[in-house]
LUMVO-823389 format. One record per atom (N, C-alpha, C): atom name; residue in one letter; x negated, y, z. Coordinates in Angstrom, 2 decimals, decimal comma, m for minus. Each point is the difference from the previous one (the first is absolute). Layout:
BEGIN
<site voti="CA" bator="A" u="X" v="Y" w="Z"/>
...
This chain:
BEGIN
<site voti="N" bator="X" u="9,29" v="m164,15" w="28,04"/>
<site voti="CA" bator="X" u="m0,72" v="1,19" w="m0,43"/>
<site voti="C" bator="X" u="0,93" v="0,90" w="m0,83"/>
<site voti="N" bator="X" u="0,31" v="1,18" w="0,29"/>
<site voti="CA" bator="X" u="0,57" v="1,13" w="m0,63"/>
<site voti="C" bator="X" u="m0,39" v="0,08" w="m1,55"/>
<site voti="N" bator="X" u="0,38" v="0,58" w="m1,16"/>
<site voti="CA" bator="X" u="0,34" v="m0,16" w="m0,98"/>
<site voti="C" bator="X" u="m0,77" v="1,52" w="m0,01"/>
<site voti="N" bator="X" u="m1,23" v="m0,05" w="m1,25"/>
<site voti="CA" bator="X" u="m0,65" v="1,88" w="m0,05"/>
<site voti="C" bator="X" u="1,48" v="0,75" w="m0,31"/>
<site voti="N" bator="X" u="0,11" v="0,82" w="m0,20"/>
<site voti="CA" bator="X" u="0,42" v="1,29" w="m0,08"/>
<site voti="C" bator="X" u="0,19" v="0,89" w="m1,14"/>
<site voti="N" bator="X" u="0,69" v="m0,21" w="m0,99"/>
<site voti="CA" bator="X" u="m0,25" v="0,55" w="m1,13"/>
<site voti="C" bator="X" u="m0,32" v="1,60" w="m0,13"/>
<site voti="N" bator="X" u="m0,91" v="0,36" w="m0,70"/>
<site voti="CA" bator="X" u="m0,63" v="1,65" w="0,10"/>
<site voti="C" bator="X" u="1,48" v="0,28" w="m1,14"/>
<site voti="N" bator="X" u="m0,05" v="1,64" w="0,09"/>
<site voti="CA" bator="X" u="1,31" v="0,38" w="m0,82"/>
<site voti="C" bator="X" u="m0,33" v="m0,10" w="m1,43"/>
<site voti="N" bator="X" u="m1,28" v="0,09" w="m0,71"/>
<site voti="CA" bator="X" u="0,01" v="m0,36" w="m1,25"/>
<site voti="C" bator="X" u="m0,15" v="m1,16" w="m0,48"/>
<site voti="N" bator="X" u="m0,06" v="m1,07" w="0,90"/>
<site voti="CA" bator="X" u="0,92" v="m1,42" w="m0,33"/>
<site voti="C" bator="X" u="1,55" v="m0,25" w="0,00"/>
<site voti="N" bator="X" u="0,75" v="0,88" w="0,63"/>
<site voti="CA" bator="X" u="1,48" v="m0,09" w="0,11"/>
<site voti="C" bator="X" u="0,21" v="1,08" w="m1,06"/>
<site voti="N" bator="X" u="m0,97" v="0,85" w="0,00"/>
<site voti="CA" bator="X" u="0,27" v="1,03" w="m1,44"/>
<site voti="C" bator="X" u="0,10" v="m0,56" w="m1,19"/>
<site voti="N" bator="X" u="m0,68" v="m1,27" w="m0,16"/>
<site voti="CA" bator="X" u="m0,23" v="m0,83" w="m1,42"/>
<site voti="C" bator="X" u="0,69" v="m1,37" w="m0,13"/>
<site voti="N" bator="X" u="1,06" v="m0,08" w="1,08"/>
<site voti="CA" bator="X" u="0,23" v="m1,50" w="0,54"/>
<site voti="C" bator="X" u="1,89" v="0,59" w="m0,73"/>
<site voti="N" bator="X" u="0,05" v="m0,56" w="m1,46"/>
<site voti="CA" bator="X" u="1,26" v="0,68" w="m0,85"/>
<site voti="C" bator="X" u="1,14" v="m1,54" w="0,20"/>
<site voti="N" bator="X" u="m0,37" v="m0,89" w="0,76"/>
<site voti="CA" bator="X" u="1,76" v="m0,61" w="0,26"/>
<site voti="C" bator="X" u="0,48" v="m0,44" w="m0,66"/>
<site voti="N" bator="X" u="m0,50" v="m0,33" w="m1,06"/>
<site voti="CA" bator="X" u="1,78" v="0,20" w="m1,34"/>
<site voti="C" bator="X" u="0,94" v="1,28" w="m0,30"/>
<site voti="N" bator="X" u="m0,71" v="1,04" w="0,59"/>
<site voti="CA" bator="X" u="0,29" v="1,52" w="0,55"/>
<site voti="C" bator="X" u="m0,53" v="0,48" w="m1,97"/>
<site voti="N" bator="X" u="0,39" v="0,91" w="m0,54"/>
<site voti="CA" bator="X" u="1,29" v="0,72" w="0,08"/>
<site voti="C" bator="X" u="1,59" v="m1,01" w="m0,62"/>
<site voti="N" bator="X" u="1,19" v="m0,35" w="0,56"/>
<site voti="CA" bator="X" u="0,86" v="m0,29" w="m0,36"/>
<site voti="C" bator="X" u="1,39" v="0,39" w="0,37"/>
<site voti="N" bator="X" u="1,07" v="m0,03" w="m1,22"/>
<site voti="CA" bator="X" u="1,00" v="0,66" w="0,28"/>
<site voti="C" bator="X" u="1,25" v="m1,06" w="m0,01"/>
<site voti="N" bator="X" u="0,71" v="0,29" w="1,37"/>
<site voti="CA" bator="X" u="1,29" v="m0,70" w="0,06"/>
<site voti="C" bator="X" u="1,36" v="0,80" w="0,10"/>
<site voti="N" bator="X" u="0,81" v="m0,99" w="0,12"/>
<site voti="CA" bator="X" u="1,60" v="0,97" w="0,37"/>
<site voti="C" bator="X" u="m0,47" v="0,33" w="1,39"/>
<site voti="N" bator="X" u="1,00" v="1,26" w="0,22"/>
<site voti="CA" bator="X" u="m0,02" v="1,00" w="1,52"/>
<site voti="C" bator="X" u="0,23" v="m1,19" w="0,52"/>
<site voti="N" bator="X" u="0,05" v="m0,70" w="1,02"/>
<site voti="CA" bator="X" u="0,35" v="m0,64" w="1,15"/>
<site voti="C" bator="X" u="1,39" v="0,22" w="0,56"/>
<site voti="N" bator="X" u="0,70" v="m0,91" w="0,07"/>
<site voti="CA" bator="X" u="1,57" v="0,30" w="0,62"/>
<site voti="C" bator="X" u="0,11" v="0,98" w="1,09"/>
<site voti="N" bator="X" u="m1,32" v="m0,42" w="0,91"/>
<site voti="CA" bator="X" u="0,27" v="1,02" w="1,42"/>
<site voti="C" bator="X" u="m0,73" v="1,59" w="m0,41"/>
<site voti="N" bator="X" u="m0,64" v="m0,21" w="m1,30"/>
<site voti="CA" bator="X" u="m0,64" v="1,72" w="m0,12"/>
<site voti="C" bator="X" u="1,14" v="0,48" w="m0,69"/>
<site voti="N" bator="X" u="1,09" v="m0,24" w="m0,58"/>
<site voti="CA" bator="X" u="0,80" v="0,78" w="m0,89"/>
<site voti="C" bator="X" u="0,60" v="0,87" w="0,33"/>
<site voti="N" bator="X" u="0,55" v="m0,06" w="1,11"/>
<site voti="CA" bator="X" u="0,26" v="1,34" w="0,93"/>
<site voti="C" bator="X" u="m0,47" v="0,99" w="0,41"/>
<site voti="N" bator="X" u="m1,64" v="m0,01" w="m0,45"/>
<site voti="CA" bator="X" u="m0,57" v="1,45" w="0,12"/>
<site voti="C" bator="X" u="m0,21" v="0,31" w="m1,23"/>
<site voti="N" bator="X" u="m0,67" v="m1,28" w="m0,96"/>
<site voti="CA" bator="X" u="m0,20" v="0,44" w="m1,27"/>
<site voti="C" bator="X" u="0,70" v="m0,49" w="m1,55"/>
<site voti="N" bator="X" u="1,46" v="m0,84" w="0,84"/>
<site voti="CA" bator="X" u="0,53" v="m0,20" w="m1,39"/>
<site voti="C" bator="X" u="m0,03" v="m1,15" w="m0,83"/>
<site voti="N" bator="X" u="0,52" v="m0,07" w="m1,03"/>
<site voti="CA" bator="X" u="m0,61" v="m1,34" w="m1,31"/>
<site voti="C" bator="X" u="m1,25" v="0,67" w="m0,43"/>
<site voti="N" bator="X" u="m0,60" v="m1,22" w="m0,60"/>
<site voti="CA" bator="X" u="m1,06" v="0,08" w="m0,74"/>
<site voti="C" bator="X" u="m1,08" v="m0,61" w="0,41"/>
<site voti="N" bator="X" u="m0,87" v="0,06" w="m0,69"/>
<site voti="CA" bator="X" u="m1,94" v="m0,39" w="0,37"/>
<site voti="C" bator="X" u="m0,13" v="0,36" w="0,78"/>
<site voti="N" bator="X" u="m1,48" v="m0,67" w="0,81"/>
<site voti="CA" bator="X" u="m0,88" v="0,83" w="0,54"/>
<site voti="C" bator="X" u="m1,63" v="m0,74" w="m0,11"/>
<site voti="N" bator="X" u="m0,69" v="0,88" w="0,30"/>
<site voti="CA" bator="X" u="m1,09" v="m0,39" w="m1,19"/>
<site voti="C" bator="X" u="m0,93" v="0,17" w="1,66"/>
<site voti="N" bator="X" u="m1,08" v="m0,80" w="0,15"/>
<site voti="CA" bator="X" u="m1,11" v="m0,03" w="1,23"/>
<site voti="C" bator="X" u="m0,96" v="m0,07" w="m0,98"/>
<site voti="N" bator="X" u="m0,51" v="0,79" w="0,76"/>
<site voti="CA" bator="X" u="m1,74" v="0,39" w="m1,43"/>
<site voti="C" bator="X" u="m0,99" v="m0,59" w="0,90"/>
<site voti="N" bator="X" u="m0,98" v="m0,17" w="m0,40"/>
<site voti="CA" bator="X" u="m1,25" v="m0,29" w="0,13"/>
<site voti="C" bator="X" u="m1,23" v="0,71" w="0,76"/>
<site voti="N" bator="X" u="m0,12" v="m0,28" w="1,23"/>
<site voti="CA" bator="X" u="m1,16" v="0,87" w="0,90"/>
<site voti="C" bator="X" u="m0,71" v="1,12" w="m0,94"/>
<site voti="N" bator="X" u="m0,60" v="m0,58" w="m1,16"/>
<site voti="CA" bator="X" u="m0,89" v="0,22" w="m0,63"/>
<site voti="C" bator="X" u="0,68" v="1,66" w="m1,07"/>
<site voti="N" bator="X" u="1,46" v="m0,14" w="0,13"/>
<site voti="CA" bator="X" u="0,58" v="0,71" w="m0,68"/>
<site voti="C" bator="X" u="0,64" v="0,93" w="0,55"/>
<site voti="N" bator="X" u="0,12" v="0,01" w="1,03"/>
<site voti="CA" bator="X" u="0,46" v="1,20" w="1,05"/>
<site voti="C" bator="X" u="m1,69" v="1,26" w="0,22"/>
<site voti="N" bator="X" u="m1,18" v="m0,86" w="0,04"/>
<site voti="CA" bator="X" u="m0,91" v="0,61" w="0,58"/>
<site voti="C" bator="X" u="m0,14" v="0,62" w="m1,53"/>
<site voti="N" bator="X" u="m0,05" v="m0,50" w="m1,60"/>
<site voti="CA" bator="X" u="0,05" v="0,84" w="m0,52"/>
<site voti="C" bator="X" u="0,62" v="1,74" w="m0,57"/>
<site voti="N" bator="X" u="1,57" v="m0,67" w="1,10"/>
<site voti="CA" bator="X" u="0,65" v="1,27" w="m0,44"/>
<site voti="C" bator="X" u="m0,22" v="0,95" w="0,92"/>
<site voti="N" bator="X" u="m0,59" v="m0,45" w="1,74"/>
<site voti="CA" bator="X" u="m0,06" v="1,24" w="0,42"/>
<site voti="C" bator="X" u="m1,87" v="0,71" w="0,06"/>
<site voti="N" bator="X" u="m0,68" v="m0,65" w="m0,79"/>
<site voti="CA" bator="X" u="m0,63" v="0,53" w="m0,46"/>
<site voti="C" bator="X" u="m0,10" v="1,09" w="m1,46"/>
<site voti="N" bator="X" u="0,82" v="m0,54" w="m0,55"/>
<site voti="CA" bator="X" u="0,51" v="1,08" w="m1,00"/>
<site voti="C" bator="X" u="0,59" v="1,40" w="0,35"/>
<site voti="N" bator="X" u="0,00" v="0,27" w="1,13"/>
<site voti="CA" bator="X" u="0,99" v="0,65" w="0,82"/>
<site voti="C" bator="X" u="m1,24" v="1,63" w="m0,17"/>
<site voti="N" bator="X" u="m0,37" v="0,78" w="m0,21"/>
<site voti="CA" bator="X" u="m0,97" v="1,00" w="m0,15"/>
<site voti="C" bator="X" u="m0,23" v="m0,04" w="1,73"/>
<site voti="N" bator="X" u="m1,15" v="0,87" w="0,13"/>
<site voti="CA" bator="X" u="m0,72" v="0,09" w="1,56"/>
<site voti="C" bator="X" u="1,16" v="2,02" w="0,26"/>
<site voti="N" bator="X" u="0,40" v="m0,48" w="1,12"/>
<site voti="CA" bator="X" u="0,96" v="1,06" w="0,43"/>
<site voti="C" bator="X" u="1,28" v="m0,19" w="m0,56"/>
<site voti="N" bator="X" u="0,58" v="m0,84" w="m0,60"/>
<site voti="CA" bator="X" u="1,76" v="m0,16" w="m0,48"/>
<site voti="C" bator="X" u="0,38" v="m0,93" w="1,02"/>
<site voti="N" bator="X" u="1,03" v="m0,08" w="0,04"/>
<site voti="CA" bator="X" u="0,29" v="m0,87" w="0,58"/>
<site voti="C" bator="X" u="1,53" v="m1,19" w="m0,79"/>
<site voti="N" bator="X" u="0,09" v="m0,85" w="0,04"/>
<site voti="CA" bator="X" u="0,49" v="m1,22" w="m0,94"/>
<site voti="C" bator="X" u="1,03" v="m1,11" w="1,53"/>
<site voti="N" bator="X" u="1,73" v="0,39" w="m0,78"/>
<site voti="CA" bator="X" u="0,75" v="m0,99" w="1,66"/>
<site voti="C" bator="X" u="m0,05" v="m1,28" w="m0,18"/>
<site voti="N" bator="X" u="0,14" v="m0,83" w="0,81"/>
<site voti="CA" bator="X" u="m0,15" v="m1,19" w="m0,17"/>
<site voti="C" bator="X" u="1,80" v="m0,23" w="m1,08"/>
<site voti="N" bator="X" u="0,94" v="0,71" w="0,01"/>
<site voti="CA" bator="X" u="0,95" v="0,13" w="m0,76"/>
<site voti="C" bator="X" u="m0,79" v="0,11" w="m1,65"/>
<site voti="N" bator="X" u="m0,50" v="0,95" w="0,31"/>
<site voti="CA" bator="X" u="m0,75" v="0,35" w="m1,79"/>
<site voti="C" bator="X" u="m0,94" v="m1,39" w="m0,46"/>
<site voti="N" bator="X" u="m0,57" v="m0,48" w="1,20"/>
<site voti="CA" bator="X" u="m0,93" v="m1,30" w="m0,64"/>
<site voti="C" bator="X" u="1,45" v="m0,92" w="m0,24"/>
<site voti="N" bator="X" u="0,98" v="m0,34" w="0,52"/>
<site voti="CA" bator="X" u="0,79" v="m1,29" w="m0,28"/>
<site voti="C" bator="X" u="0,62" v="0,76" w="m1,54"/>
<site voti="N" bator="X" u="0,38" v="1,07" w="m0,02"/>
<site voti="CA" bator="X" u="0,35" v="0,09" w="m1,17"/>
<site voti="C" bator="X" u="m1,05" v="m0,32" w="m1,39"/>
<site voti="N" bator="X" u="m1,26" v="0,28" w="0,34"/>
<site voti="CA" bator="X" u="m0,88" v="m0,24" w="m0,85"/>
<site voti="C" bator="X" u="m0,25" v="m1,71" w="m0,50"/>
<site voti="N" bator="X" u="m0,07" v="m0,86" w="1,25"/>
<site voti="CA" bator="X" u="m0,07" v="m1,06" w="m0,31"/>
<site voti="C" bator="X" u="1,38" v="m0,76" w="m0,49"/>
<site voti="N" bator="X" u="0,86" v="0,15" w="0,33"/>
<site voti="CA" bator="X" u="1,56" v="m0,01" w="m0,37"/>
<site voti="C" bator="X" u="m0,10" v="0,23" w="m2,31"/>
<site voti="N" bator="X" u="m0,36" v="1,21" w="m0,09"/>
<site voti="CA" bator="X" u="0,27" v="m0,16" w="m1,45"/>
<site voti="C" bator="X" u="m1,15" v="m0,40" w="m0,24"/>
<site voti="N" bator="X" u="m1,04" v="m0,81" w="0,13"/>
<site voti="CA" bator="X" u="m1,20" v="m0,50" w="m0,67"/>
<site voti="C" bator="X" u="0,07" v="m1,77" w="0,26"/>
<site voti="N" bator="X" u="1,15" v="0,05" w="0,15"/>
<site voti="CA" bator="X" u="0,37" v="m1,33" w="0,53"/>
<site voti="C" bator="X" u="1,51" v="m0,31" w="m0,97"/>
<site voti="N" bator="X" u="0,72" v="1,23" w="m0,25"/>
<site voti="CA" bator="X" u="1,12" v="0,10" w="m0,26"/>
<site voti="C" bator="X" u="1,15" v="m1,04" w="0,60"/>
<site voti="N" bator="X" u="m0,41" v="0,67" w="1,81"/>
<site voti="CA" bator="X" u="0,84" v="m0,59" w="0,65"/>
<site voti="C" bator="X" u="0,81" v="1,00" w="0,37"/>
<site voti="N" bator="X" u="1,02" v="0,06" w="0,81"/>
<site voti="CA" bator="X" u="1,25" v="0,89" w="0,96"/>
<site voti="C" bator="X" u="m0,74" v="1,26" w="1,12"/>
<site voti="N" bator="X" u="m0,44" v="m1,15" w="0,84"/>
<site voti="CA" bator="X" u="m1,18" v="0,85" w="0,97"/>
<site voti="C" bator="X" u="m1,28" v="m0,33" w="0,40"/>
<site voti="N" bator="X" u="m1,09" v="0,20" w="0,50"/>
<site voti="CA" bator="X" u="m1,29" v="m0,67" w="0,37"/>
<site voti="C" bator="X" u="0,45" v="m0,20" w="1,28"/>
């Protein structure tokens, strides 16, 4: 028997051990260098692009920077 299906506000609330920050990865350093990098939390992405006003628009560049210093990691 197949396994239900999780609806998205169970994977919305399903945090991992999510938010945590490690060193860049040997094979990412070449795009992004030394340093951190910080993976946030389902729950914490949907807050920031709801913060976002109705008609602006917010890059997924501007969210990693956001989660990046609230983490005071390198990059998100």
């Amino acid at each position: 028997m197949a396994k239900p299906r999780k609806s998205w506000r169970e994977k919305l609330h399903e945090s991992k051990g999510l938010p945590f920050v490690e060193p860049i990865p040997l094979k990412m350093t070449r795009t992004w260098g030394t340093g951190t990098i910080c993976v946030p939390a389902p729950l914490e992405i949907d807050e920031i692009m709801r913060s976002v006003p109705k008609g602006k628009l917010m890059t997924v560049n501007q969210i990693r920077e956001i989660v990046a210093r609230r983490h005071g990691a390198t990059i998100g």
